[in-house]
VMD Tcl script that draws the C-alpha trace (Angstrom):
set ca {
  {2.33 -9.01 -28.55}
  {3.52 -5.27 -27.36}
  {6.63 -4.52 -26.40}
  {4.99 -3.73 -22.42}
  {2.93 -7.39 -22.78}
  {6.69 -8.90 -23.97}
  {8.82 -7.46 -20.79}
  {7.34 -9.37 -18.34}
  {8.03 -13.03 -18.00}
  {5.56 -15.86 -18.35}
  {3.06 -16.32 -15.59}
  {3.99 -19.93 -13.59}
  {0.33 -21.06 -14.15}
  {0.80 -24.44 -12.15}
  {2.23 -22.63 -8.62}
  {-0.82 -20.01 -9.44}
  {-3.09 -22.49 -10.00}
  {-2.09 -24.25 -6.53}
  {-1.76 -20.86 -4.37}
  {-5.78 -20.68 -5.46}
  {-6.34 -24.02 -4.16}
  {-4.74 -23.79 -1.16}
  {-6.12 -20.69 -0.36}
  {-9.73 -21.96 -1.57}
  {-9.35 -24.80 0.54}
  {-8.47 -22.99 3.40}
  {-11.09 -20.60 3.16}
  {-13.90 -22.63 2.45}
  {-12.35 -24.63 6.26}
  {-12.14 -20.96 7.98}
  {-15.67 -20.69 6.57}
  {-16.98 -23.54 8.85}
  {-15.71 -21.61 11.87}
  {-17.33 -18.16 11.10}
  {-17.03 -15.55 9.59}
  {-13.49 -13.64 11.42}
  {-10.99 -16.09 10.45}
  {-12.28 -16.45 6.64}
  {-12.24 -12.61 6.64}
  {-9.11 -12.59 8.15}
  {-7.73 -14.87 6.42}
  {-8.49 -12.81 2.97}
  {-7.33 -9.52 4.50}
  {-4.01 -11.93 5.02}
  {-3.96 -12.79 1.40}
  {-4.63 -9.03 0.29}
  {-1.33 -7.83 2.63}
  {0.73 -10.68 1.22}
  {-0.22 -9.62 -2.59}
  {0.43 -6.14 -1.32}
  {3.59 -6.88 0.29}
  {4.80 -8.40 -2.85}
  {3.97 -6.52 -5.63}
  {5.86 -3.13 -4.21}
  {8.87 -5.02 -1.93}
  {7.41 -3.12 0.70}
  {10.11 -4.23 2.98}
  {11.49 -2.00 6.27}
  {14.82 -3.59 6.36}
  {15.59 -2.46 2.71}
  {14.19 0.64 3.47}
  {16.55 0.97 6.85}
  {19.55 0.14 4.93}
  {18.71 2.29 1.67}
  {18.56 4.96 3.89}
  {21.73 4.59 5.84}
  {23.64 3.58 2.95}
  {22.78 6.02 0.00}
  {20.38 8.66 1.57}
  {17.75 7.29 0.10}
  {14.17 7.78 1.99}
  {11.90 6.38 -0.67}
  {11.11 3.26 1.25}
  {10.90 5.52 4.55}
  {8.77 8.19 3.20}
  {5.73 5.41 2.20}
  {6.19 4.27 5.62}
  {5.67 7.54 6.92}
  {2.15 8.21 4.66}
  {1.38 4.86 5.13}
  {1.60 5.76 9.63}
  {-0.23 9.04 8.94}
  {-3.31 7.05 7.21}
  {-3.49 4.19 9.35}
  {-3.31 6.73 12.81}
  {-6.55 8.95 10.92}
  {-8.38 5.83 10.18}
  {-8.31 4.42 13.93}
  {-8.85 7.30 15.79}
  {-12.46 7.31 15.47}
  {-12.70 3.82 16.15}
  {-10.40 3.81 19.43}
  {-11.94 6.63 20.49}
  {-15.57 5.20 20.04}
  {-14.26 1.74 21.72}
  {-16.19 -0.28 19.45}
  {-17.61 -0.93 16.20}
  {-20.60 -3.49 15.12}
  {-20.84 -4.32 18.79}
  {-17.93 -5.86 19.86}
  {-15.20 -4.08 21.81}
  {-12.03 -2.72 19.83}
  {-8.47 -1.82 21.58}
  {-5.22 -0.80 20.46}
  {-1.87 -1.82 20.31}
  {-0.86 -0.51 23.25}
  {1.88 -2.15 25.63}
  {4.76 -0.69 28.40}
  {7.57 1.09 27.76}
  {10.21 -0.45 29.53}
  {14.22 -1.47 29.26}
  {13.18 -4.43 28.45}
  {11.12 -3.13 25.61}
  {13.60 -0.80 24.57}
  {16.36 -3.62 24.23}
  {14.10 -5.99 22.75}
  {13.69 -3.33 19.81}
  {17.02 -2.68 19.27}
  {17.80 -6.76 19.38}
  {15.08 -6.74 16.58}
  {16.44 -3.83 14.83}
  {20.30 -5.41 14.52}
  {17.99 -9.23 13.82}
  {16.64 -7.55 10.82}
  {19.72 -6.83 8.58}
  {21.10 -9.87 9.59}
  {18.18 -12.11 8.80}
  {17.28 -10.18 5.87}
  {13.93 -9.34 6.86}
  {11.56 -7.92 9.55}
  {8.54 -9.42 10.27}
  {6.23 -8.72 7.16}
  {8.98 -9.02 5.44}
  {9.72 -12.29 6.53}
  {6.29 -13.84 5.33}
  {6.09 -12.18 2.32}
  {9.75 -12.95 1.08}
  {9.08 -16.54 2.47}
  {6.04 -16.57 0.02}
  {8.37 -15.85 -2.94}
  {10.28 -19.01 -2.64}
  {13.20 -17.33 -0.74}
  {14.91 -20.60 1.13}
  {17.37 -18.55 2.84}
  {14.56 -16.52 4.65}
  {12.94 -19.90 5.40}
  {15.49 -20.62 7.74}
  {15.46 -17.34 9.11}
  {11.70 -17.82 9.93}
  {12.27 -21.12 11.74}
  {15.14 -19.60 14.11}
  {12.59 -16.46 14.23}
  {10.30 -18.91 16.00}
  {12.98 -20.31 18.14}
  {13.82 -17.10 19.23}
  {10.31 -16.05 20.42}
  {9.51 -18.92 21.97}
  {12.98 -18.67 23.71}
  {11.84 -14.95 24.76}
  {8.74 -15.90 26.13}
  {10.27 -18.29 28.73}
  {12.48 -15.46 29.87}
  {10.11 -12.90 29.92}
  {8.79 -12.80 33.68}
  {12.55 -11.85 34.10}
  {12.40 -8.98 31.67}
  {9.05 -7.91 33.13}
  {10.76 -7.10 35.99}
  {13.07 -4.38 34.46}
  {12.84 -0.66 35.29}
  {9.58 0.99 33.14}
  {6.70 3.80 33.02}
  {3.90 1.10 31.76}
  {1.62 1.88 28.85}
  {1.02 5.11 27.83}
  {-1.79 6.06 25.13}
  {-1.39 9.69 23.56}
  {-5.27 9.40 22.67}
  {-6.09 8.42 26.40}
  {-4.21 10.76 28.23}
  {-4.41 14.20 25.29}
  {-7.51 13.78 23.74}
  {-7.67 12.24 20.38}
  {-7.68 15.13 18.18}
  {-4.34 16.52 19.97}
  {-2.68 13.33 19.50}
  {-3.31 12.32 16.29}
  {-2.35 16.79 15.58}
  {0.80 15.81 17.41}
  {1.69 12.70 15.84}
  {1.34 13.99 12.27}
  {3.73 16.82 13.12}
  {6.23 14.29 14.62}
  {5.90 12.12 11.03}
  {6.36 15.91 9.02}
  {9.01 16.65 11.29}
  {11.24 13.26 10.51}
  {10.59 13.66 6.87}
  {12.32 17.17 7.04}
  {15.05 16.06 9.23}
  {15.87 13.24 6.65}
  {15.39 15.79 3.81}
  {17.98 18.70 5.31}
  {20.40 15.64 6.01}
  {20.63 14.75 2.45}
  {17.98 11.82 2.30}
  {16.01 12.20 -1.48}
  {13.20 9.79 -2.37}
  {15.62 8.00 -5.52}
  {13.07 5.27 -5.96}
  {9.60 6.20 -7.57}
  {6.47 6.86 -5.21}
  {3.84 6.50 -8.04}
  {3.60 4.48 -11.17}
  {6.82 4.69 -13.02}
  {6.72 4.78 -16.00}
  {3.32 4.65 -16.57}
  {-0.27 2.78 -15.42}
  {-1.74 -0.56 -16.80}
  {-3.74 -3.02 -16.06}
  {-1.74 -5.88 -16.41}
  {1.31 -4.08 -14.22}
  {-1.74 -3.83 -11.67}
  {-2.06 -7.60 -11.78}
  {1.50 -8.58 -12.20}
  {3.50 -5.75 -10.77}
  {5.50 -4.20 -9.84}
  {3.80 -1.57 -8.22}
  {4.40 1.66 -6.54}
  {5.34 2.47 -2.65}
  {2.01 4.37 -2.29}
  {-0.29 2.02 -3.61}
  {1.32 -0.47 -1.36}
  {1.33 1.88 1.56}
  {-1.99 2.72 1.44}
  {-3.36 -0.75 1.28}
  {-1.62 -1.69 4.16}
  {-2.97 1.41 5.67}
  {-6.54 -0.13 4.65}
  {-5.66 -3.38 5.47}
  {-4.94 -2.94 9.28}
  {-7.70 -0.74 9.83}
  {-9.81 -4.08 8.31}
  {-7.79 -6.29 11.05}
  {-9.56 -3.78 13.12}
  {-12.86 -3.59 12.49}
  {-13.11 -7.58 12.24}
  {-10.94 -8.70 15.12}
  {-11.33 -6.15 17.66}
  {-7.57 -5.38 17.57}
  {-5.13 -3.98 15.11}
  {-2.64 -6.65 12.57}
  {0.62 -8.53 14.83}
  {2.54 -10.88 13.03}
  {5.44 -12.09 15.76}
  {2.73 -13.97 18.14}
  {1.94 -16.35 15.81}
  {5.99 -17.42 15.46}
  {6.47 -17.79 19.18}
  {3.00 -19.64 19.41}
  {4.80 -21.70 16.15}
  {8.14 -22.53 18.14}
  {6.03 -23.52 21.43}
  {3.78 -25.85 19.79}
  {7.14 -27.24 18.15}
  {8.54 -27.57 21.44}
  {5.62 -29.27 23.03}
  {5.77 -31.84 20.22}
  {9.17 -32.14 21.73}
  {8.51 -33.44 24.89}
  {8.70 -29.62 26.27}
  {6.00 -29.37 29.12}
  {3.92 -25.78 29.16}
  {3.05 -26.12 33.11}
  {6.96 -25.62 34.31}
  {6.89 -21.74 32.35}
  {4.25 -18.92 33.92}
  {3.99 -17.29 30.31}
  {2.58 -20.60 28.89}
  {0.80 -22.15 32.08}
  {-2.54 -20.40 31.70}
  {-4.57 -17.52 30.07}
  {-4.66 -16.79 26.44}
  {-1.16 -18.42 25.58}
  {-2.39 -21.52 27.50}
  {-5.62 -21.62 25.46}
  {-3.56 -20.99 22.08}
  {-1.46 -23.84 22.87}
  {-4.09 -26.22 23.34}
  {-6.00 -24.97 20.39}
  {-5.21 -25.68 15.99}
  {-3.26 -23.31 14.38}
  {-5.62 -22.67 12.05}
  {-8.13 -21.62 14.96}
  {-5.45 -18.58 15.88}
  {-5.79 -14.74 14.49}
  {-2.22 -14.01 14.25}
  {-1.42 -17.60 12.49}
  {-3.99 -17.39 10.30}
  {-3.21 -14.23 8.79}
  {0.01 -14.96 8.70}
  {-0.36 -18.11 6.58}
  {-2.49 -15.62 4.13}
  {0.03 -13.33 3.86}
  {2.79 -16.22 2.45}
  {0.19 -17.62 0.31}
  {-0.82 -13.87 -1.34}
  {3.00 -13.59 -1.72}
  {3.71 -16.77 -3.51}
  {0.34 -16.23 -6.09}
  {1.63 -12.45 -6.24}
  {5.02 -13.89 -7.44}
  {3.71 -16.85 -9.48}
  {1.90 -13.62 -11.15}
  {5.43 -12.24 -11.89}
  {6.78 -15.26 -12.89}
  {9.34 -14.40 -10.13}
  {9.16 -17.95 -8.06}
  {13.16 -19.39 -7.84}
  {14.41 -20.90 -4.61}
  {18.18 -20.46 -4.56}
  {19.13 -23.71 -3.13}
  {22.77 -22.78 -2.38}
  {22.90 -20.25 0.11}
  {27.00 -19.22 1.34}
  {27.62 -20.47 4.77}
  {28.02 -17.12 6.36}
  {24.66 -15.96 4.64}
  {23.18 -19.15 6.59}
  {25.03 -18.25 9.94}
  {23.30 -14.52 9.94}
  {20.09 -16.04 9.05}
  {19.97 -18.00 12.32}
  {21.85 -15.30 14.51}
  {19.42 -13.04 12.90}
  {16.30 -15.10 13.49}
  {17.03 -15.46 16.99}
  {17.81 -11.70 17.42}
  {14.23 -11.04 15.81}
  {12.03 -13.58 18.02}
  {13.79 -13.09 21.49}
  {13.48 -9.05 20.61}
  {10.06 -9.08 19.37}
  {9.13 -11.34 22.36}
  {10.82 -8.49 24.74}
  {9.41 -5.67 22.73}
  {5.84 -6.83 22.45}
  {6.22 -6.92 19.14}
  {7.75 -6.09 15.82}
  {7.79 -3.56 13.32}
  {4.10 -4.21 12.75}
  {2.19 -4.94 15.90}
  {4.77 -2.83 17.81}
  {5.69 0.02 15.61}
  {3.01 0.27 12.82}
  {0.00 -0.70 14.60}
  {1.39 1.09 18.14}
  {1.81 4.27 16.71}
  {-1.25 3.99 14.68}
  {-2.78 3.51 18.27}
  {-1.18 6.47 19.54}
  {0.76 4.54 21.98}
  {3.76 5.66 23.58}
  {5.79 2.31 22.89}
  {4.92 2.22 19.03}
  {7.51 5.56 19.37}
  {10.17 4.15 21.74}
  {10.07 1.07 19.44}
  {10.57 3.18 16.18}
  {14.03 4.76 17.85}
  {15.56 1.43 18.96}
  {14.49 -0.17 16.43}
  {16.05 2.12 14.07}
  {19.38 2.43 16.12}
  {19.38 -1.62 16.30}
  {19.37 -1.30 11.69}
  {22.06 1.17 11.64}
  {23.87 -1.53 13.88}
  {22.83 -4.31 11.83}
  {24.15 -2.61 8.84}
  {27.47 -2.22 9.92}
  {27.50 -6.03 10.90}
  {26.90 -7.61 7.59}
  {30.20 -7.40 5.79}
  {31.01 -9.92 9.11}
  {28.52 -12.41 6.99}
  {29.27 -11.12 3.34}
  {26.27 -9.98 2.64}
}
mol new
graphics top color blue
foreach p $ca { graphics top sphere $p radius 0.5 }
foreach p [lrange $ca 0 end-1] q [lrange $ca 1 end] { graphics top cylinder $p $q radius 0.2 }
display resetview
């Protein structure tokens, strides 16, 4: 055995073994649908594995970079932005692709938005995760961020019943850069924005401390088993939503799928969909009344906490912590409401709102990166409250 074969610990061949079933099972299911959701469903699995392997988390990131100047996490997020915004563009500004219609994450900038951002921001470093981050540590066998994903779904569905209300607030409506400037000038703009924030960060003192590339050195069985570097993960998810794309006519959201989660939990419940206007009719109605399994958002979701927990049955990394400290389990539910009621109000998270906005060259992707940001440096300052 070599001494790189020897450092990593054993691969947990029965939860690997089951994270294939699962997911075989619930492909070969999607399969009987047609051909999105299976194809979906994989891209799900692809972003969870991806997800895993490099702990590409944002709230890590945030707090990394408020608390020790480092911009490591921040700077893959930044590459990762620039390559997802130059694979779109041609697609948003064709409006289609193998026939079907294609649109972009774009959605009103508002107070409402604004607030719901910075609610999300402060949810994250008290939950412990955004919402990728969420799924994918979920996947690992984290049981502390289980319970922040169930209050995340109480919170959304406990936005969306407010949300006529919100709707209401003061706002300038949705603004695409690629609509209104041409696509060329915004996507020439938006890259100078990204090179601009990397500067900033880099004349403040921020210095990329953790490694972009392969540390220490390429092989084949760090490929399979991790860990692996920002870039590689940043890319992929680059790739990844530009898939969600192409196949389902709309870029990769994460938070709908919680607050369709907590309503069908609250219907269960006795609660009745007819007495709220969000819920009463349209798409949500139509969600409500259909399987999970026949949802986008859900589905993907469930793939990316299934690629997660095969990723870290790869590692050998799968070990709830069944204690958690009661005022770790207190932020986890503040947080998880913080995160669903703000993503619910910001029309979505750090994914379908910031990632996949800005890589639609919307104007609210933007507005969502500054609150967000200014709810984490919040956030940050909160946890000693919960000893974390």
């Amino acid at each position: 055995m070599t001494t790189a074969t020897a450092s990593f610990p054993s691969i947990q061949r029965p939860l690997l073994f089951a994270a294939i079933a699962v997911a075989t099972g619930l492909f070969i299911h999607l399969a009987g649908i047609g051909f999105k959701l299976p194809a979906l469903f994989a891209v799900g699995l692809g972003m969870g594995v991806a997800l895993y392997h490099a702990a590409f988390g944002f709230t890590g990131a945030y707090r990394r970079l408020f608390t020790e100047k480092d911009i490591s996490g921040v700077t893959a997020q930044l590459i990762m932005l620039a390559a997802a915004m130059l694979l779109f563009a041609p697609i948003l500004a064709q409006g289609q692709v193998f026939g079907q219609g294609v649109v972009g994450a774009v959605a009103p900038v508002s107070i409402s938005m604004a607030f719901g951002a910075f609610m999300f921001g402060i949810g994250m470093q008290l939950g412990g995760g955004c919402g990728s981050g969420t799924l994918f540590t979920v996947g690992s066998g984290n049981l502390r961020m289980v319970l922040t994903l169930a209050f995340f779904c109480i919170g959304g569905f406990w936005g969306s019943l407010d949300l006529e209300w919100w709707s209401g607030l003061p706002g300038i409506g949705a603004v695409s850069l690629g609509q209104n400037f041409g696509w060329s000038a915004a996507i020439a703009l938006q890259l100078a924005v990204l090179a601009a924030i990397y500067a900033g960060l880099h004349r403040l003192g921020g210095r990329n401390m953790r490694s972009l590339w392969w540390d220490g050195g390429f092989s084949p069985e760090r490929l399979l088993r991790g860990p692996w570097p920002l870039l590689l993960s940043a890319g992929l998810l680059a790739l990844f939503n530009w898939a969600t794309l192409l196949i389902a006519g709309h870029p990769w959201s994460i938070t709908w799928g919680f607050t369709l989660w907590g309503a069908k939990a609250a219907a269960v419940l006795g609660w009745d969909p007819a007495t709220s206007g969000f819920w009463a009719g349209g798409f949500q109605a139509r969600a409500l009344g259909q399987p999970i399994l026949a949802d986008v958002t859900s589905v993907m979701n469930i793939g990316i906490v299934i690629g997660a927990f095969a990723a870290a049955s790869l590692a050998g990394k799968v070990a709830p912590t069944v204690r958690i400290p009661v005022p770790s389990m207190l932020a986890a539910v503040i947080g998880g409401i913080l995160l669903g009621y703000g993503a619910r109000l910001a029309y979505g998270c750090n994914i379908g709102a910031m990632f996949s906005g800005i890589a639609s060259t919307s104007l609210h992707g933007w507005a969502w990166l500054v609150f967000g940001i200014a709810g984490n440096f919040v956030g940050v300052r909160l946890r000693p409250l919960f000893k974390l």
